[in-house]
C-alpha positions as CSV (number, residue, x, y, z in Angstrom):
1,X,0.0,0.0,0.0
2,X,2.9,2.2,1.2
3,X,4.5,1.5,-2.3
4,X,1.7,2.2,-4.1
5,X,1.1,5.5,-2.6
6,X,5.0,6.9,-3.7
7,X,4.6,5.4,-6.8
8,X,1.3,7.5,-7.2
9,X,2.8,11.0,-4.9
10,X,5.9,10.9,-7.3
11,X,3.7,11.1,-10.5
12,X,1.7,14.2,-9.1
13,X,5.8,15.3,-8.1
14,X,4.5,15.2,-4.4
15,X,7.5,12.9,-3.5
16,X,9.8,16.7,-2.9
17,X,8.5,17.7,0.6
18,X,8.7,14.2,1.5
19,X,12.4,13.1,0.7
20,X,13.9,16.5,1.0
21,X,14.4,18.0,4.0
22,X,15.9,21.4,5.2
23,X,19.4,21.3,5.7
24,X,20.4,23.9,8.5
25,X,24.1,24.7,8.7
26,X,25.8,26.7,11.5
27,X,28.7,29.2,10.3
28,X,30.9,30.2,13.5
29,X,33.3,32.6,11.7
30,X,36.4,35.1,12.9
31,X,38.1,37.6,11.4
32,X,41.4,40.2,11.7
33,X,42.3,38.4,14.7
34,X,45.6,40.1,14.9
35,X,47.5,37.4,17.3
36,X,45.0,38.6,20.2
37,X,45.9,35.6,22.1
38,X,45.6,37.1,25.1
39,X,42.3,39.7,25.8
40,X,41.9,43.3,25.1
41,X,40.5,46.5,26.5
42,X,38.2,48.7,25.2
43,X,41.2,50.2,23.3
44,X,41.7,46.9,21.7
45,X,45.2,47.2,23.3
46,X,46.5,44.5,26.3
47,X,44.1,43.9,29.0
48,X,45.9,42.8,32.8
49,X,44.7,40.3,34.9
50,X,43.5,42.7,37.3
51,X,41.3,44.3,34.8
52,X,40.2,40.9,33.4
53,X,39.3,39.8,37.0
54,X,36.9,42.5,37.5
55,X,34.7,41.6,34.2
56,X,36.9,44.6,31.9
57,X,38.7,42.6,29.0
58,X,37.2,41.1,26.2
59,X,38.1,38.2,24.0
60,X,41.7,35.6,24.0
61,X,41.7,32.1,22.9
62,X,40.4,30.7,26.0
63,X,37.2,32.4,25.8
64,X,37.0,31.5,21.9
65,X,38.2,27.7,23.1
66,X,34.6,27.9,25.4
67,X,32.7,29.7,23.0
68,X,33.4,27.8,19.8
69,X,32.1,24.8,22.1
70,X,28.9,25.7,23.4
71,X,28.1,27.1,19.7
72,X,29.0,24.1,18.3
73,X,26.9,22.1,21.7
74,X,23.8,23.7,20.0
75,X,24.2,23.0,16.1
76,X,23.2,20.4,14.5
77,X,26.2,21.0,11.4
78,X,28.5,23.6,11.9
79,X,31.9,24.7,10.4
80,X,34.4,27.3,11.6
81,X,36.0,29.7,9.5
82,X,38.5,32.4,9.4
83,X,38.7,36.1,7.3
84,X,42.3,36.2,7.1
85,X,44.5,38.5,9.2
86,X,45.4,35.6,12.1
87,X,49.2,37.0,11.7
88,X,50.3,40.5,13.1
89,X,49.3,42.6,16.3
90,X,51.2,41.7,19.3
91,X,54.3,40.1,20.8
92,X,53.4,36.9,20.3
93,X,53.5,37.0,17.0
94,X,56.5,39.3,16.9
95,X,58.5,36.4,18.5
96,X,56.3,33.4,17.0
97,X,55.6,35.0,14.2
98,X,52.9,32.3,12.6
99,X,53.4,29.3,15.2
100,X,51.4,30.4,18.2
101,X,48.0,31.1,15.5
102,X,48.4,27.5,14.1
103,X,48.5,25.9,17.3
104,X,44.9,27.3,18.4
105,X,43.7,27.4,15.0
106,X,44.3,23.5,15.3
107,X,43.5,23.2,18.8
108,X,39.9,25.5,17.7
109,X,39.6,22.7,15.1
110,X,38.7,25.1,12.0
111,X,37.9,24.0,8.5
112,X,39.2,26.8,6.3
113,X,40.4,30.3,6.5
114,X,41.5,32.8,3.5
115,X,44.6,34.7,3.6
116,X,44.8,37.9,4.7
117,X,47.2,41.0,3.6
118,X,49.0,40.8,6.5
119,X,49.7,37.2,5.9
120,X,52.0,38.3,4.3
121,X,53.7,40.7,6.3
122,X,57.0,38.9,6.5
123,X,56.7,37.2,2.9
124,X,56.3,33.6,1.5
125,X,58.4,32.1,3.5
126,X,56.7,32.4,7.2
127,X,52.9,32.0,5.7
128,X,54.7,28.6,3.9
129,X,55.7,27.5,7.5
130,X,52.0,28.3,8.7
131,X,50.6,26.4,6.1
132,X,52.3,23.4,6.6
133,X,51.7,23.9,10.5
134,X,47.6,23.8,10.0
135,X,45.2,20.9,9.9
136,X,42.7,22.5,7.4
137,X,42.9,24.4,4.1
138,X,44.0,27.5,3.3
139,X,42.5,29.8,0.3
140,X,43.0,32.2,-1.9
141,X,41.1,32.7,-5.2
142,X,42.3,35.9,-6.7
143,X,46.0,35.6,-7.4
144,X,48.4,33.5,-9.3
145,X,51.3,31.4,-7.1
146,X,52.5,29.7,-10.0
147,X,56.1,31.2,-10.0
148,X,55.9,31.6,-6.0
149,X,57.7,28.0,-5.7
150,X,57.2,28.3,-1.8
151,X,53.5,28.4,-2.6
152,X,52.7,26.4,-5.2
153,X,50.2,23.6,-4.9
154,X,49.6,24.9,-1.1
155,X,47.4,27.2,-1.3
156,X,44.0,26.5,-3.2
157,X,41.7,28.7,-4.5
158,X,39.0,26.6,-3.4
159,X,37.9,23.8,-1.7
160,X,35.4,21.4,-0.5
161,X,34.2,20.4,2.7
162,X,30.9,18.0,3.8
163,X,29.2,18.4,6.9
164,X,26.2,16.5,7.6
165,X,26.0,14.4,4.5
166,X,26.2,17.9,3.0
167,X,28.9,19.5,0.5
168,X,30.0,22.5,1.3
169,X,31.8,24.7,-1.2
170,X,34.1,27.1,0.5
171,X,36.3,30.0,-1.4
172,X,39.0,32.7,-0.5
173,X,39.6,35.8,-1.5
174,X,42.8,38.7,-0.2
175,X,43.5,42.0,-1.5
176,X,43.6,43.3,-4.7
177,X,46.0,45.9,-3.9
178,X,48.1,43.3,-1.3
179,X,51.1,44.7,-2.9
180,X,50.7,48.1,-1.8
181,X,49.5,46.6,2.2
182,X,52.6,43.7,2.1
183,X,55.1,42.0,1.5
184,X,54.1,38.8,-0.8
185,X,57.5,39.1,-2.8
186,X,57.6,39.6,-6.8
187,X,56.0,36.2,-8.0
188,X,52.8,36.3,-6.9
189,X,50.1,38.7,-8.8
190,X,46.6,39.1,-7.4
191,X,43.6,39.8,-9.8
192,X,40.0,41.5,-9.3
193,X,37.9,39.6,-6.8
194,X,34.1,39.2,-9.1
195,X,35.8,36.8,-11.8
196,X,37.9,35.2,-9.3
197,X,35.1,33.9,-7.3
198,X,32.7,33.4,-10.7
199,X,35.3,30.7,-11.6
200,X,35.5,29.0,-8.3
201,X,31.6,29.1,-8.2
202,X,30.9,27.7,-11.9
203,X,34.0,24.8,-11.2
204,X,32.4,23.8,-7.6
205,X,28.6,24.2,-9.3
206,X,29.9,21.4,-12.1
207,X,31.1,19.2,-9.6
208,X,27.9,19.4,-8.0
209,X,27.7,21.8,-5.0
210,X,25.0,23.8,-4.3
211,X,25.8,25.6,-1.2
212,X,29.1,28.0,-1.7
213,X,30.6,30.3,0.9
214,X,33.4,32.9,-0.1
215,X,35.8,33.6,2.8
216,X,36.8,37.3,1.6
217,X,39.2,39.3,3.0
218,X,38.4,42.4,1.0
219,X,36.2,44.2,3.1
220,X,32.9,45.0,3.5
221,X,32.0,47.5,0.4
222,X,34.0,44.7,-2.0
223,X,32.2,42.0,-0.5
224,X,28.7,43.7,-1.4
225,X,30.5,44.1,-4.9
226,X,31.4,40.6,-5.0
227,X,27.7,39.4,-3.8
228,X,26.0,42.2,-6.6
229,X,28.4,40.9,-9.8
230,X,28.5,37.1,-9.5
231,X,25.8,34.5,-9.1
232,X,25.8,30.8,-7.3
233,X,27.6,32.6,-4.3
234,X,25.4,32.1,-1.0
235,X,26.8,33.6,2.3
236,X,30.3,35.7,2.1
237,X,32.0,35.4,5.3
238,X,34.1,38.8,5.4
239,X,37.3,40.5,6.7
240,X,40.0,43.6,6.7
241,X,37.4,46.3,7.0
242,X,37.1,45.6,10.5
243,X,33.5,45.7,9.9
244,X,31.0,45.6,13.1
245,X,27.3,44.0,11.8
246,X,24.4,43.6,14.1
247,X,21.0,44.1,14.6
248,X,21.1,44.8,18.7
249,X,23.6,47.4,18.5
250,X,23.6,51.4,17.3
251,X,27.4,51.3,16.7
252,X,26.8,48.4,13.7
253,X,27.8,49.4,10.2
254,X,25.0,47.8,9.1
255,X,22.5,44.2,9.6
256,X,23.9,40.7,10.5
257,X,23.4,39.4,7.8
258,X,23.8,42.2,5.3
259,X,21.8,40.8,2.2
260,X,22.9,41.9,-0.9
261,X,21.5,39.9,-4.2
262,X,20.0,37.6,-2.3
263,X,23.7,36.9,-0.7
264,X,24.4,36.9,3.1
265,X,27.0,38.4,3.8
266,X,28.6,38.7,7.5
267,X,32.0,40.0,9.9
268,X,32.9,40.2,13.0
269,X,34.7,43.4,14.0
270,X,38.3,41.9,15.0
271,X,40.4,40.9,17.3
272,X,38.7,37.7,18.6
273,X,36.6,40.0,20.3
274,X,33.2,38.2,18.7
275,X,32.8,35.9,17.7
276,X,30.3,35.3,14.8
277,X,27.5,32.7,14.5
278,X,25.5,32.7,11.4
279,X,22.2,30.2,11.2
280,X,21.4,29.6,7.7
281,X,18.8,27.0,6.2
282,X,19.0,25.8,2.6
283,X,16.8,24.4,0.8
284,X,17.6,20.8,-1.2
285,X,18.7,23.0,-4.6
286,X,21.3,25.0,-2.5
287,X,18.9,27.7,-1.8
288,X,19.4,30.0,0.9
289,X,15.7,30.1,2.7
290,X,16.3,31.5,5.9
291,X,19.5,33.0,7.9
292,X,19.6,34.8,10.7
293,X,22.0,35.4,13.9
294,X,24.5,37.9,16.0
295,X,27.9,38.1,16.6
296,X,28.5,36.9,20.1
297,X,30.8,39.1,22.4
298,X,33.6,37.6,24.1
299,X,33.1,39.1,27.5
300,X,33.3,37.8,30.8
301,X,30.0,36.0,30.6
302,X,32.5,33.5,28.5
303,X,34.3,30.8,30.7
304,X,38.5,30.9,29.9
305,X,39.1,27.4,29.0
306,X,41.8,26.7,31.5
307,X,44.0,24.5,29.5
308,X,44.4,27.4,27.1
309,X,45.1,29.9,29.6
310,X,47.5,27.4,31.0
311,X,49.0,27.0,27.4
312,X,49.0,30.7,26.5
313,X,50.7,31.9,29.9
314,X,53.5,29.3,29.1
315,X,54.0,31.1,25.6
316,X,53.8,34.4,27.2
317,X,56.8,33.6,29.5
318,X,59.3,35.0,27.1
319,X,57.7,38.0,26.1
320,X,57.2,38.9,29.8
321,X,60.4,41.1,30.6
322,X,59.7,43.0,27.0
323,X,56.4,43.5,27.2
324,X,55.9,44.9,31.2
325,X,58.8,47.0,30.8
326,X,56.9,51.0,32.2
327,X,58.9,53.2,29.0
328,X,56.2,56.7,30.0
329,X,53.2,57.6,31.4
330,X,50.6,59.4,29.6
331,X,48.1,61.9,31.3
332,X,45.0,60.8,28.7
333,X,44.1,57.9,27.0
334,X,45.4,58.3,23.4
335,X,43.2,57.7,20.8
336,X,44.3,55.8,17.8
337,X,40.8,54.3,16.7
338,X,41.3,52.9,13.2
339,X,37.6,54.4,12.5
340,X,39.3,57.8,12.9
341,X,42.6,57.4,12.3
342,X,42.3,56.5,8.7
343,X,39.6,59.1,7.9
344,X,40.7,62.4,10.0
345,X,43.6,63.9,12.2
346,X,43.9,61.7,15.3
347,X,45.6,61.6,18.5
348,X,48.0,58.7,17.6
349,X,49.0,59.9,14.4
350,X,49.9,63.1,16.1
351,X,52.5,61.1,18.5
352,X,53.6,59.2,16.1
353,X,54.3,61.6,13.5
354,X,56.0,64.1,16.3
355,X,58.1,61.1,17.4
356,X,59.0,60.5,13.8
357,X,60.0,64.0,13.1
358,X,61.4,64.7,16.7
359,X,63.9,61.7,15.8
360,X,65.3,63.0,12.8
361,X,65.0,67.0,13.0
362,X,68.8,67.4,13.7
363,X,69.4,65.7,10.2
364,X,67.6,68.8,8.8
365,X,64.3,66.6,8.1
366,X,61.8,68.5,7.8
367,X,58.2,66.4,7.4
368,X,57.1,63.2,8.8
369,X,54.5,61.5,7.2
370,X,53.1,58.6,8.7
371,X,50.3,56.0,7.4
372,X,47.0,54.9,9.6
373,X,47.4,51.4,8.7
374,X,50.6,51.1,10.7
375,X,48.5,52.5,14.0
376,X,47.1,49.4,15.3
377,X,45.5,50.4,19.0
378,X,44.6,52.9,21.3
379,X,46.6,53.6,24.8
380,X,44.6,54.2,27.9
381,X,45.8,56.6,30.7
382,X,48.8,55.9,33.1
383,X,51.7,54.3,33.1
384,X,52.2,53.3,29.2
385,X,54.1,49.6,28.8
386,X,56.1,48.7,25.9
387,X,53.6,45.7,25.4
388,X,51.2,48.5,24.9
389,X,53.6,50.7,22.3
390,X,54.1,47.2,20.3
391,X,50.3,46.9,20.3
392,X,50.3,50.3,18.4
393,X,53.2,49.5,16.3
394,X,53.8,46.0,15.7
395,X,55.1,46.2,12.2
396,X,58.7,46.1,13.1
397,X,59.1,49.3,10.4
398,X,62.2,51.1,10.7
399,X,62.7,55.2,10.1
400,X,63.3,56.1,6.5
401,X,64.5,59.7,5.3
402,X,64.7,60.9,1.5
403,X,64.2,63.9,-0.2
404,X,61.3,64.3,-2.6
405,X,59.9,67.7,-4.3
406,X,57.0,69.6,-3.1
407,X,54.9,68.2,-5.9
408,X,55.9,64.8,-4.4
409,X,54.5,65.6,-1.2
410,X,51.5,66.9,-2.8
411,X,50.7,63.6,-4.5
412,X,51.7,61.6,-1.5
413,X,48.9,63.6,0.4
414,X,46.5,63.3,-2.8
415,X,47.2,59.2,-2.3
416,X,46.5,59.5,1.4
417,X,43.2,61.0,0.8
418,X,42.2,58.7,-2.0
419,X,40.4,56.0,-0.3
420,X,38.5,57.6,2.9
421,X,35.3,56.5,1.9
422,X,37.3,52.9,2.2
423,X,38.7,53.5,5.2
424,X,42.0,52.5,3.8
425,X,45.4,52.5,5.9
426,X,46.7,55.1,3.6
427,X,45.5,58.3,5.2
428,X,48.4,60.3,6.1
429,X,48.8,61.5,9.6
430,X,51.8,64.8,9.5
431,X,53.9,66.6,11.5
432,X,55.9,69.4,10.6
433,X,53.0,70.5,7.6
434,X,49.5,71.0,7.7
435,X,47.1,69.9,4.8
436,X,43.6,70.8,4.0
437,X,41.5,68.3,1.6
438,X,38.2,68.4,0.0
439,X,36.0,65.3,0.4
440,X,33.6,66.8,-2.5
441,X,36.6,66.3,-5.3
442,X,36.9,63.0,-6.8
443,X,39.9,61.1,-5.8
444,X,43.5,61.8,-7.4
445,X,41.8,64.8,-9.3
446,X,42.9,67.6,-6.9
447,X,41.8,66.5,-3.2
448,X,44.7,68.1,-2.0
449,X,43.4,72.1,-1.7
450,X,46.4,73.5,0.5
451,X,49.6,72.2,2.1
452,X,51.9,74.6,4.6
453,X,55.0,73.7,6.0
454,X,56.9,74.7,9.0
455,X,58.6,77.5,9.2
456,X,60.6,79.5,12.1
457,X,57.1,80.1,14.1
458,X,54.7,79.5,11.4
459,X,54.1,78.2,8.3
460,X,54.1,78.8,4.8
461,X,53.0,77.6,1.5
462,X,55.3,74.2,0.0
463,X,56.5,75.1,-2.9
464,X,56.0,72.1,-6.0
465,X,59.6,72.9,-7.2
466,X,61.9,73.2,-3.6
467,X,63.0,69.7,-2.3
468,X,62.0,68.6,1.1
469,X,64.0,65.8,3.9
470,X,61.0,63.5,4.7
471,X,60.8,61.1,7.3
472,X,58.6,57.8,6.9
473,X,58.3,54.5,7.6
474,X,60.1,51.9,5.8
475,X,57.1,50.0,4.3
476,X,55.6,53.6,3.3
477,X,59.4,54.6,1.8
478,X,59.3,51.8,-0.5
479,X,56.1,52.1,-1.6
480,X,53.5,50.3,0.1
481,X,49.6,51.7,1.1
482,X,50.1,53.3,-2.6
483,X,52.8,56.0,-2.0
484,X,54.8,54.7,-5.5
485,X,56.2,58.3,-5.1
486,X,58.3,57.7,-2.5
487,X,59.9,54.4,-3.6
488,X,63.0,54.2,-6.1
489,X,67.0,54.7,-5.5
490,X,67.2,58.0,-6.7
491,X,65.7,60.1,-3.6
492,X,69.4,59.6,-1.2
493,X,67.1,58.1,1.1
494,X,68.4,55.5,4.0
495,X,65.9,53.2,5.2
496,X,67.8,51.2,8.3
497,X,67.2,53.8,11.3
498,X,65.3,52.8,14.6
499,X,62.1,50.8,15.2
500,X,59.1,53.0,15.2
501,X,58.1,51.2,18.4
502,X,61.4,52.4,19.8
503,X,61.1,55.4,18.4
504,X,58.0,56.3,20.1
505,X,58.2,54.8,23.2
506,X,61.5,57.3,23.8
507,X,59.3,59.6,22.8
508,X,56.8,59.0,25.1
509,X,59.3,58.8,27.7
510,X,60.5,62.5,27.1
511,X,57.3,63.7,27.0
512,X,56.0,62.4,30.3
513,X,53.6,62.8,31.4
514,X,52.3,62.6,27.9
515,X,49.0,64.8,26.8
516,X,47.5,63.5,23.9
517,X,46.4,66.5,21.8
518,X,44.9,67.5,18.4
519,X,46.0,70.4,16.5
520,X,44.4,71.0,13.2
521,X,47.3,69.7,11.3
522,X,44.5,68.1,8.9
523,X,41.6,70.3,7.8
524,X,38.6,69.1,6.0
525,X,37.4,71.9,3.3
């Protein structure tokens, strides 16, 4: 009878409800973690165990080691996943460099992340040794390794994953512009994310996958590109912009999900400080049908696993003397928000740039230019740690002088101010020269309205023809966040002087207690 009765349901097609049920899939994702082992403050800087005791930190492995748990306790499938950006941010990786973020990406038990800019940031060589440290695959759709020998057949563009009975197509995306934010050497090329990711999707689509996930490490505005250009794409799990969604909280960006062409697309600010936990239901063609969820904050209402506090105190042992070192005291916190650094003059770029110039002035430099990207935290009030200085600058960059016209400076300030709307690293923060820009130009077509330099007690207008001693940072010197008008042999420029960190944090020192302080160095017309 029971025969009889599919035989008759599947001419009438009545057989679909019946032998096709809802698959529901849990994403748990992370993002620009930043080698944020250990928690944060509200600056995103070092957080003590004081502090932490009394419910003030946020974030650190042992949280995520709990939290990843109990999220994956209540999921029926699940899969963790990671925007890029493990590498750079603090000590550990400084000494580790990529070691410390294998070990609790294994120990986390993820499935796939994408690389990041700043996996990069010391070249082929370290992210090979990561690589071949990790348990799960790592991604990258938009460039061509061929001639990168180190790289070569280890990282794949895509790759796929089943979960429940389920395949599950997952994709990576970095940087277009990586070469301007790193270091990934001259054999490796990366190409425009949209056709990238429409390969990946069409090749996983023939081989029969209907649910696709791009792990993007573009930001947010490229990843409502990517989502409005391609089709087969159903949830983008995103990175590098730092992006904050939710729908509980006034300081979001924008919706968790943001839909966009029917694609979800999600972040989770940085730092480990969330961590984010998608629902999404598909239907048996692939379908997206339903997703919904909310980034989860890693407060103290999250249990520190103890064997990874155990594990992360033993790596910390080395980096103890370094890092609690008191180098100043400053009277105010110092604010070096990436939300206004890169957009506006900020209190950080101000001490930097003053410690830059300060450094050099009795060479006869005469500007310091100095990009956001490299300003990595905030500082709060009091005594100021070098742990806290290598939070802000963790780069490793070294001071560079040349000499470069007036026109040169001009277009280094027109690149600075090209990508605001982006929030790109690029924005220049000055000393010794203030700059006013016009938002209402369009970019590299005249931005740049006035530029003064120092002079005696005042300031007068640079001149396009006179050549000017600037001070920099290394990375910036030889090109990278755009300023191609710095690099080359022929400015007599010397690019070995002292850490920035150091730099600062004598700085710092000479200035105690420090006042953080804002000039109008940077004008908006």
């Amino acid at each position: 009878m029971l025969t009889r009765f599919l035989a008759t349901a599947a001419v009438f097609g009545l057989t679909a409800g019946v032998a096709a049920a809802d698959y529901k899939l849990t994403i748990l994702h992370t993002n620009d973690f930043h080698a944020r082992f250990e928690p944060i403050n509200k600056y995103d800087s070092g957080c003590g165990e004081e502090d932490n005791a009394e419910g003030k930190c946020f974030g650190g492995s042992a949280r995520l080691v709990t939290a990843v748990k109990e999220a994956r306790d209540r999921a029926d499938n699940s899969i963790l996943v990671d925007g890029g950006d493990q590498f750079q941010g603090s000590l550990f990786y400084t000494y580790y460099k990529g070691k410390v973020a294998a070990e609790f990406m294994n120990k986390l038990g993820y499935d796939a992340m994408t690389v990041g800019n700043h996996e990069f940031d010391d070249g082929p060589e370290v992210l090979r040794g990561f690589i071949d440290s990790v348990d799960f695959p790592v991604l990258m759709s938009n460039a061509d390794i061929k001639d990168e020998e180190l790289l070569t057949d280890k990282i794949k563009k895509s790759t796929v994953i089943e979960i429940g009975g389920e395949k599950i197509g997952l994709v990576g995306l970095t940087p277009e512009d990586t070469h301007d934010l790193a270091s990934p050497g001259p054999n490796i090329t990366f190409s425009d994310p949209v056709p990238a990711v429409q390969a990946e999707v069409e090749k996983l689509t023939a081989e029969g996958v209907n649910k696709i996930i791009v792990l993007s490490h573009s930001g947010y505005g490229v990843d409502q590109r990517v989502a409005q250009e391609t089709t087969g794409v159903d949830v983008i799990v995103g990175g590098h912009s730092n992006t904050y969604l939710s729908n509980v909280s006034d300081k979001a960006v924008g919706p968790y999900p943001t839909v966009v062409n029917g694609v979800q697309i999600v972040q989770a600010y940085a730092y480990g400080k969330f961590l984010g936990e998608l629902n999404v239901t598909f239907d048996d063609d692939g379908n997206v049908i339903e997703a919904s969820g909310e980034p989860l904050i890693m407060d103290n209402t999250v249990t520190e696993d103890q064997a990874a506090l155990d594990r992360i105190a033993e790596l910390a042992k080395p980096l103890e003397e370094i890092r609690n070192k008191v180098v100043a005291n400053s009277a105010a916190a110092i604010e070096g928000d990436r939300a206004i650094c890169r957009v506006q003059e900020c209190e950080m770029g101000n001490l930097v740039a003053d410690a830059m110039l300060a450094r050099v002035a009795d060479q006869g430099v005469q500007l310091a230019i100095a990009n956001s990207g490299g300003l990595r935290a905030s500082i709060d009030p009091g005594d100021v740690t070098m742990g806290e200085v290598l939070t802000v600058l963790p780069f490793q960059n070294t001071l560079s002088t040349f000499e470069i016209s007036g026109q040169g400076v001009i277009d280094a300030l027109e690149n600075g101010v090209s990508q605001v709307e982006e929030v790109k690293g690029r924005f220049p923060q000055v000393a010794g020269m203030t700059f006013t820009w016009d938002p209402a130009v369009a970019p590299n077509e005249g931005r740049i309205v006035e530029v003064l330099v120092a002079k005696g007690d005042g300031f007068e207008p640079i001149d396009p023809a006179a050549t000017y001693l600037v001070v920099t940072n290394n990375y910036v010197r030889n090109g990278g966040d755009g300023y191609k008008m710095f690099e080359g042999d022929d400015k007599n420029a010397y690019d070995f002087g002292p850490d920035l960190a150091d730099v600062t944090a004598e700085y710092l020192a000479e200035n105690a207690p420090y006042q953080p302080y804002l000039d109008g160095r940077i004008k908006q017309k």
